[in-house]
C-alpha positions, 0 to 999 in steps of 0.5 A: 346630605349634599355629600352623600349624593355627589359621592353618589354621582362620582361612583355613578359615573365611575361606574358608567366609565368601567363599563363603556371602556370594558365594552370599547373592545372591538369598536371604533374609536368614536362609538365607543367614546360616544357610548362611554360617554353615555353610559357615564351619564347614564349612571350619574343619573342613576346615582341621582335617581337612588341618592335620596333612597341611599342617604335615607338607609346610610343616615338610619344605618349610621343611627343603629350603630350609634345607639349600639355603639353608646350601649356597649358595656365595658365588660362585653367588650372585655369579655369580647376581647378575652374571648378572640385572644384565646381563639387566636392563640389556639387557632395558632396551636391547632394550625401547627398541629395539622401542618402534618396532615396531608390535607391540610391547606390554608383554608383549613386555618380560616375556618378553625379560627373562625369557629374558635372566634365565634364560640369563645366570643359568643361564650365570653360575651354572655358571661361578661360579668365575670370579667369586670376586672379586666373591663376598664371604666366608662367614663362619660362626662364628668363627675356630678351629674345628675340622671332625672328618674321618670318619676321624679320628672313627673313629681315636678317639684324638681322645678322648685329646686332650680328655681332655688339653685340648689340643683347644682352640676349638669343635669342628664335626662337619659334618651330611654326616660324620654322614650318612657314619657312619650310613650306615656303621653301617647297611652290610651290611659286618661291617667298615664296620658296626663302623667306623660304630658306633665313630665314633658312639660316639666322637662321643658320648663326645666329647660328654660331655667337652666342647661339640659343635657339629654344622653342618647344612651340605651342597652339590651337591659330590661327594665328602665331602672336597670339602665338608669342605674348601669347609666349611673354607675358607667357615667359616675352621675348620681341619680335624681328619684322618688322611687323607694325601690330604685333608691335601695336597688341603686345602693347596693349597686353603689350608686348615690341617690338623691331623692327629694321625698326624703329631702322633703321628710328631713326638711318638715318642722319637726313637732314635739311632744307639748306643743300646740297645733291647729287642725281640722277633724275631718274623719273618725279613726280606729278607736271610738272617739278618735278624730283624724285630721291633716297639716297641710304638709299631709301629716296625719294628726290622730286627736284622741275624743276628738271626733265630737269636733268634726268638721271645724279646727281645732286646738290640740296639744301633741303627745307624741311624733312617730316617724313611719314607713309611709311618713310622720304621724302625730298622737295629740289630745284636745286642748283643755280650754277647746274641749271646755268650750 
Protein backbone atom coordinates (compact mmCIF):
# COMPACT_ATOMS: atom_id res chain seq x y z
CA UNK A 1 0.00 0.00 0.00
CA UNK A 2 1.32 3.25 -1.27
CA UNK A 3 -0.02 4.92 1.90
CA UNK A 4 1.81 2.70 4.29
CA UNK A 5 5.19 3.18 2.91
CA UNK A 6 5.32 7.35 2.33
CA UNK A 7 4.10 7.32 6.12
CA UNK A 8 6.84 5.23 6.54
CA UNK A 9 9.12 7.68 4.77
CA UNK A 10 7.81 10.73 6.78
CA UNK A 11 8.40 8.76 10.15
CA UNK A 12 12.03 7.79 8.71
CA UNK A 13 12.89 11.32 8.01
CA UNK A 14 11.19 12.68 11.06
CA UNK A 15 13.33 10.52 12.86
CA UNK A 16 16.87 10.96 11.00
CA UNK A 17 15.70 15.08 11.69
CA UNK A 18 15.27 14.46 15.87
CA UNK A 19 18.48 12.96 15.87
CA UNK A 20 20.76 15.15 13.95
CA UNK A 21 19.26 18.24 15.67
CA UNK A 22 19.96 16.31 19.04
CA UNK A 23 23.63 15.77 18.26
CA UNK A 24 23.97 19.54 16.50
CA UNK A 25 24.86 20.43 20.12
CA UNK A 26 28.58 21.67 20.05
CA UNK A 27 28.95 21.52 16.31
CA UNK A 28 29.46 23.98 13.66
CA UNK A 29 26.44 25.28 12.14
CA UNK A 30 27.40 23.64 8.47
CA UNK A 31 28.41 20.13 9.96
CA UNK A 32 25.76 19.60 11.71
CA UNK A 33 23.21 20.93 8.87
CA UNK A 34 25.27 18.48 6.75
CA UNK A 35 24.98 15.73 9.30
CA UNK A 36 21.27 16.48 9.90
CA UNK A 37 20.49 16.31 6.40
CA UNK A 38 22.39 12.76 6.37
CA UNK A 39 20.76 11.04 8.93
CA UNK A 40 17.34 12.45 7.46
CA UNK A 41 17.98 10.69 4.30
CA UNK A 42 19.56 7.84 5.90
CA UNK A 43 16.22 7.09 7.78
CA UNK A 44 13.98 7.77 4.75
CA UNK A 45 16.02 5.05 3.34
CA UNK A 46 15.50 2.97 6.12
CA UNK A 47 12.05 3.43 6.19
CA UNK A 48 11.99 2.38 2.36
CA UNK A 49 14.17 -0.76 3.09
CA UNK A 50 11.51 -2.02 6.27
CA UNK A 51 8.20 -0.41 4.57
CA UNK A 52 7.46 -3.72 2.70
CA UNK A 53 8.07 -5.89 5.99
CA UNK A 54 5.72 -3.35 8.14
CA UNK A 55 2.88 -3.26 5.62
CA UNK A 56 3.26 -7.28 5.38
CA UNK A 57 2.77 -7.21 9.49
CA UNK A 58 0.27 -4.18 9.63
CA UNK A 59 -2.24 -5.66 6.59
CA UNK A 60 -2.22 -9.44 8.58
CA UNK A 61 -2.30 -7.64 12.03
CA UNK A 62 -5.35 -5.62 10.70
CA UNK A 63 -6.80 -9.24 9.29
CA UNK A 64 -6.67 -10.68 13.01
CA UNK A 65 -8.41 -7.88 14.46
CA UNK A 66 -11.04 -7.95 11.76
CA UNK A 67 -11.70 -11.60 12.37
CA UNK A 68 -11.69 -11.10 16.20
CA UNK A 69 -13.77 -8.09 16.08
CA UNK A 70 -16.70 -9.88 13.39
CA UNK A 71 -16.51 -12.80 15.96
CA UNK A 72 -17.41 -10.99 19.22
CA UNK A 73 -20.57 -11.90 20.59
CA UNK A 74 -23.13 -9.66 21.96
CA UNK A 75 -23.24 -10.95 25.38
CA UNK A 76 -19.26 -10.90 25.91
CA UNK A 77 -19.30 -7.74 25.31
CA UNK A 78 -22.10 -7.25 27.72
CA UNK A 79 -20.73 -9.30 30.13
CA UNK A 80 -17.18 -7.13 29.28
CA UNK A 81 -18.70 -4.13 29.90
CA UNK A 82 -20.79 -5.45 33.28
CA UNK A 83 -17.56 -6.50 34.51
CA UNK A 84 -15.27 -3.17 34.16
CA UNK A 85 -18.22 -0.96 35.47
CA UNK A 86 -18.20 -3.06 38.81
CA UNK A 87 -14.31 -2.84 39.05
CA UNK A 88 -14.53 0.71 38.38
CA UNK A 89 -17.21 1.68 40.88
CA UNK A 90 -15.13 -0.66 43.71
CA UNK A 91 -11.81 0.79 42.53
CA UNK A 92 -13.37 4.11 43.33
CA UNK A 93 -14.97 2.53 47.07
CA UNK A 94 -11.28 0.94 47.84
CA UNK A 95 -9.18 4.23 46.89
CA UNK A 96 -11.60 6.32 49.36
CA UNK A 97 -10.95 3.61 52.07
CA UNK A 98 -7.10 3.62 51.73
CA UNK A 99 -6.70 7.65 51.28
CA UNK A 100 -5.98 7.20 55.11
CA UNK A 101 -3.41 5.03 55.00
CA UNK A 102 0.17 6.42 55.16
CA UNK A 103 1.33 4.73 52.32
CA UNK A 104 -0.97 5.39 50.25
CA UNK A 105 -0.15 6.94 46.83
CA UNK A 106 -1.69 7.09 43.29
CA UNK A 107 0.08 4.13 42.36
CA UNK A 108 -1.87 2.24 44.57
CA UNK A 109 -5.26 3.21 42.83
CA UNK A 110 -3.78 1.81 39.34
CA UNK A 111 -2.93 -1.18 40.50
CA UNK A 112 -6.07 -2.13 42.70
CA UNK A 113 -8.24 -0.88 39.48
CA UNK A 114 -6.11 -2.88 37.13
CA UNK A 115 -6.53 -5.94 39.21
CA UNK A 116 -10.14 -5.56 39.95
CA UNK A 117 -10.46 -4.91 35.72
CA UNK A 118 -8.89 -7.83 35.09
CA UNK A 119 -10.89 -10.34 37.47
CA UNK A 120 -14.05 -9.22 37.25
CA UNK A 121 -13.81 -8.87 33.20
CA UNK A 122 -12.13 -12.40 32.73
CA UNK A 123 -15.07 -13.82 35.20
CA UNK A 124 -17.91 -12.10 33.52
CA UNK A 125 -16.78 -12.76 30.09
CA UNK A 126 -16.57 -16.58 30.79
CA UNK A 127 -19.93 -16.62 32.29
CA UNK A 128 -21.35 -14.28 29.61
CA UNK A 129 -24.71 -16.22 29.06
CA UNK A 130 -25.68 -15.18 32.01
CA UNK A 131 -25.92 -11.67 30.70
CA UNK A 132 -28.22 -12.11 27.70
CA UNK A 133 -30.27 -9.82 28.80
CA UNK A 134 -28.20 -6.98 28.89
CA UNK A 135 -26.55 -7.85 25.43
CA UNK A 136 -28.25 -5.85 22.69
CA UNK A 137 -29.08 -7.90 19.47
CA UNK A 138 -26.37 -8.17 16.56
CA UNK A 139 -27.87 -7.53 13.71
CA UNK A 140 -25.96 -8.14 10.41
CA UNK A 141 -27.82 -7.67 7.45
CA UNK A 142 -31.43 -7.86 6.85
CA UNK A 143 -33.95 -10.16 7.30
CA UNK A 144 -34.26 -13.24 4.85
CA UNK A 145 -31.15 -14.52 4.46
CA UNK A 146 -30.09 -17.66 3.98
CA UNK A 147 -26.76 -19.57 5.68
CA UNK A 148 -25.85 -22.74 3.08
CA UNK A 149 -24.64 -25.82 5.54
CA UNK A 150 -21.64 -27.58 4.14
CA UNK A 151 -23.82 -30.45 3.52
CA UNK A 152 -26.29 -28.84 1.59
CA UNK A 153 -23.49 -27.21 -0.72
CA UNK A 154 -22.26 -30.61 -1.37
CA UNK A 155 -26.00 -32.27 -2.03
CA UNK A 156 -26.12 -29.73 -5.32
CA UNK A 157 -29.71 -29.76 -5.64
CA UNK A 158 -29.43 -26.16 -4.27
CA UNK A 159 -28.74 -25.36 -8.11
CA UNK A 160 -32.08 -26.50 -9.24
CA UNK A 161 -33.65 -24.43 -6.74
CA UNK A 162 -32.17 -21.01 -8.21
CA UNK A 163 -32.65 -22.42 -11.25
CA UNK A 164 -36.37 -22.29 -10.69
CA UNK A 165 -36.34 -19.03 -8.33
CA UNK A 166 -37.73 -20.39 -5.54
CA UNK A 167 -34.62 -19.48 -3.51
CA UNK A 168 -35.31 -16.10 -2.77
CA UNK A 169 -33.64 -13.32 -0.58
CA UNK A 170 -29.67 -12.88 -0.22
CA UNK A 171 -28.00 -16.26 0.18
CA UNK A 172 -24.86 -16.39 2.81
CA UNK A 173 -22.10 -18.85 2.42
CA UNK A 174 -20.37 -18.33 5.90
CA UNK A 175 -16.15 -17.69 5.48
CA UNK A 176 -16.03 -20.91 8.18
CA UNK A 177 -18.11 -23.22 5.33
CA UNK A 178 -15.64 -22.24 3.05
CA UNK A 179 -12.80 -23.20 5.04
CA UNK A 180 -14.41 -26.61 5.61
CA UNK A 181 -14.76 -27.37 2.02
CA UNK A 182 -11.08 -26.29 1.32
CA UNK A 183 -9.95 -28.26 3.45
CA UNK A 184 -12.00 -31.24 2.24
CA UNK A 185 -10.90 -30.45 -1.38
CA UNK A 186 -7.17 -30.82 -0.01
CA UNK A 187 -7.72 -34.22 2.12
CA UNK A 188 -5.97 -37.10 1.42
CA UNK A 189 -9.30 -39.03 1.43
CA UNK A 190 -10.31 -39.94 -2.50
CA UNK A 191 -13.97 -39.35 -1.05
CA UNK A 192 -13.84 -36.40 1.25
CA UNK A 193 -11.40 -34.77 -1.57
CA UNK A 194 -14.48 -35.27 -4.39
CA UNK A 195 -16.79 -34.11 -2.04
CA UNK A 196 -14.73 -30.69 -1.29
CA UNK A 197 -14.37 -30.22 -4.94
CA UNK A 198 -17.96 -30.66 -5.68
CA UNK A 199 -19.16 -28.01 -3.11
CA UNK A 200 -16.74 -25.62 -4.66
CA UNK A 201 -18.06 -26.32 -7.83
CA UNK A 202 -21.31 -25.86 -6.74
CA UNK A 203 -20.81 -22.81 -4.97
CA UNK A 204 -19.43 -21.44 -8.23
CA UNK A 205 -22.22 -22.37 -10.53
CA UNK A 206 -24.44 -21.02 -7.96
CA UNK A 207 -22.53 -18.00 -8.30
CA UNK A 208 -23.25 -17.47 -11.84
CA UNK A 209 -27.12 -17.66 -11.60
CA UNK A 210 -27.36 -15.23 -8.86
CA UNK A 211 -25.63 -12.67 -6.02
CA UNK A 212 -23.47 -14.70 -3.54
CA UNK A 213 -22.52 -12.99 -0.28
CA UNK A 214 -19.68 -14.71 1.65
CA UNK A 215 -19.82 -13.59 5.39
CA UNK A 216 -16.29 -13.46 6.75
CA UNK A 217 -17.42 -14.21 10.17
CA UNK A 218 -15.89 -16.78 12.84
CA UNK A 219 -15.73 -17.41 16.60
CA UNK A 220 -13.95 -19.50 19.27
CA UNK A 221 -16.86 -22.14 18.91
CA UNK A 222 -16.09 -25.72 18.35
CA UNK A 223 -18.01 -27.55 15.89
CA UNK A 224 -19.24 -25.53 12.41
CA UNK A 225 -22.66 -26.35 13.32
CA UNK A 226 -22.45 -24.23 16.55
CA UNK A 227 -21.09 -21.26 14.51
CA UNK A 228 -23.86 -21.68 11.78
CA UNK A 229 -26.33 -21.66 14.27
CA UNK A 230 -24.79 -18.55 16.42
CA UNK A 231 -24.30 -16.96 12.88
CA UNK A 232 -28.37 -17.69 12.46
CA UNK A 233 -29.37 -16.51 15.45
CA UNK A 234 -27.22 -12.97 15.50
CA UNK A 235 -27.87 -12.33 11.80
CA UNK A 236 -31.44 -13.36 11.72
CA UNK A 237 -30.76 -15.56 8.56
CA UNK A 238 -32.23 -18.94 8.31
CA UNK A 239 -30.36 -21.81 7.56
CA UNK A 240 -30.27 -23.76 4.39
CA UNK A 241 -29.42 -27.83 5.32
CA UNK A 242 -30.00 -31.48 4.85
CA UNK A 243 -28.50 -32.23 8.11
CA UNK A 244 -31.35 -33.93 10.36
CA UNK A 245 -29.27 -33.35 13.23
CA UNK A 246 -28.39 -29.42 13.04
CA UNK A 247 -32.09 -28.82 11.72
CA UNK A 248 -33.35 -30.24 15.27
CA UNK A 249 -30.43 -28.67 17.11
CA UNK A 250 -30.96 -25.42 15.39
CA UNK A 251 -35.01 -25.47 16.48
CA UNK A 252 -34.46 -25.51 19.97
CA UNK A 253 -32.00 -22.84 19.63
CA UNK A 254 -34.81 -20.89 17.68
CA UNK A 255 -33.50 -20.77 14.34
CA UNK A 256 -35.71 -21.36 11.17
CA UNK A 257 -34.49 -24.23 9.18
CA UNK A 258 -35.02 -24.92 5.69
CA UNK A 259 -34.08 -28.44 4.55
CA UNK A 260 -34.68 -29.58 0.97
CA UNK A 261 -34.68 -33.67 1.95
CA UNK A 262 -37.72 -32.66 3.76
CA UNK A 263 -39.12 -30.34 1.00
CA UNK A 264 -38.31 -33.25 -1.30
CA UNK A 265 -40.21 -35.86 0.85
CA UNK A 266 -43.38 -33.45 0.92
CA UNK A 267 -43.17 -32.79 -2.66
CA UNK A 268 -43.14 -36.79 -3.84
CA UNK A 269 -46.39 -38.11 -5.31
CA UNK A 270 -48.15 -39.58 -2.75
CA UNK A 271 -49.25 -43.17 -3.61
CA UNK A 272 -52.54 -44.65 -2.27
CA UNK A 273 -53.70 -47.97 -1.30
CA UNK A 274 -55.31 -49.54 -5.01
CA UNK A 275 -53.20 -47.91 -7.06
CA UNK A 276 -51.29 -49.66 -9.96
CA UNK A 277 -47.37 -49.14 -9.95
CA UNK A 278 -44.54 -50.60 -12.40
CA UNK A 279 -41.53 -51.63 -10.70
CA UNK A 280 -38.35 -53.95 -11.11
CA UNK A 281 -38.02 -56.85 -8.52
CA UNK A 282 -34.34 -56.43 -7.86
CA UNK A 283 -33.92 -58.36 -4.54
CA UNK A 284 -35.34 -60.75 -1.96
CA UNK A 285 -36.78 -59.29 1.44
CA UNK A 286 -37.21 -60.43 4.76
CA UNK A 287 -39.84 -62.83 4.41
CA UNK A 288 -40.02 -66.01 1.92
CA UNK A 289 -41.38 -65.08 -1.37
CA UNK A 290 -40.97 -61.34 -1.03
CA UNK A 291 -39.41 -59.26 -3.67
CA UNK A 292 -38.02 -55.67 -3.43
CA UNK A 293 -37.72 -53.13 -5.93
CA UNK A 294 -37.15 -49.43 -6.38
CA UNK A 295 -39.09 -45.97 -8.01
CA UNK A 296 -36.86 -43.85 -9.32
CA UNK A 297 -37.26 -41.55 -6.46
CA UNK A 298 -35.52 -44.43 -4.28
CA UNK A 299 -38.67 -45.44 -2.55
CA UNK A 300 -38.56 -48.87 -1.42
CA UNK A 301 -41.55 -51.29 -3.06
CA UNK A 302 -41.51 -54.51 -1.04
CA UNK A 303 -44.10 -56.77 -3.45
CA UNK A 304 -45.45 -59.76 -1.34
CA UNK A 305 -44.70 -63.44 -3.73
CA UNK A 306 -42.87 -61.31 -5.65
CA UNK A 307 -39.65 -62.46 -5.93
CA UNK A 308 -40.69 -65.50 -8.77
CA UNK A 309 -40.18 -61.84 -10.66
CA UNK A 310 -37.01 -61.07 -10.25
CA UNK A 311 -35.11 -59.07 -12.49
CA UNK A 312 -37.80 -57.71 -14.94
CA UNK A 313 -40.72 -55.09 -13.93
CA UNK A 314 -43.56 -55.68 -12.90
CA UNK A 315 -47.19 -54.55 -12.32
CA UNK A 316 -48.35 -54.46 -8.90
CA UNK A 317 -51.29 -53.03 -6.93
CA UNK A 318 -50.38 -50.94 -3.60
CA UNK A 319 -51.61 -52.09 -0.17
CA UNK A 320 -50.32 -49.74 1.91
CA UNK A 321 -47.84 -46.47 2.23
CA UNK A 322 -45.94 -45.86 5.33
CA UNK A 323 -43.78 -42.92 6.00
CA UNK A 324 -40.49 -43.91 8.14
CA UNK A 325 -37.72 -42.28 9.59
CA UNK A 326 -35.36 -42.77 6.79
CA UNK A 327 -38.10 -42.24 3.86
CA UNK A 328 -41.51 -43.99 2.40
CA UNK A 329 -41.83 -47.38 2.05
CA UNK A 330 -44.71 -49.18 0.11
CA UNK A 331 -46.44 -52.68 0.79
CA UNK A 332 -47.85 -53.77 -2.57
CA UNK A 333 -49.02 -57.33 -4.14
CA UNK A 334 -48.63 -58.81 -7.76
CA UNK A 335 -51.42 -57.77 -10.14
CA UNK A 336 -53.59 -60.70 -10.81
CA UNK A 337 -53.30 -60.61 -14.61
CA UNK A 338 -49.19 -60.43 -14.12
CA UNK A 339 -49.10 -63.17 -11.88
CA UNK A 340 -51.28 -65.13 -14.44
CA UNK A 341 -49.13 -64.56 -17.02
Amino acid sequence: MLAVRVTFMLLGLLLGYVVGHALAGGQPGELSTVNTLSLMLAGTLMALLLAPRAEVLLLSGTGRFLRWYNGLSPRKVAAATFGLIIALLLSVLLSSLMRSLPFYTWVWNVLVTLVLGVFFTSFAVRNAEAFGLLAFPQVRRKQGGKLLDSNVIIDGRILELARTGFLDGEVIVPGFILRELQTLADSQDPQKRTRGKRGLSVLEDLRQLRPLRVEDWDTDLPTTDDKLIRLARESGARIVTNDGNLGKIARLHGVEILSIHEAAVALRPQVQAGDHLTVTITKSGQQQGQGVGYLEDGTMVVVEDGLKLRGKPARVLVVNNVQTNVGRMIFAKVDREEGAA
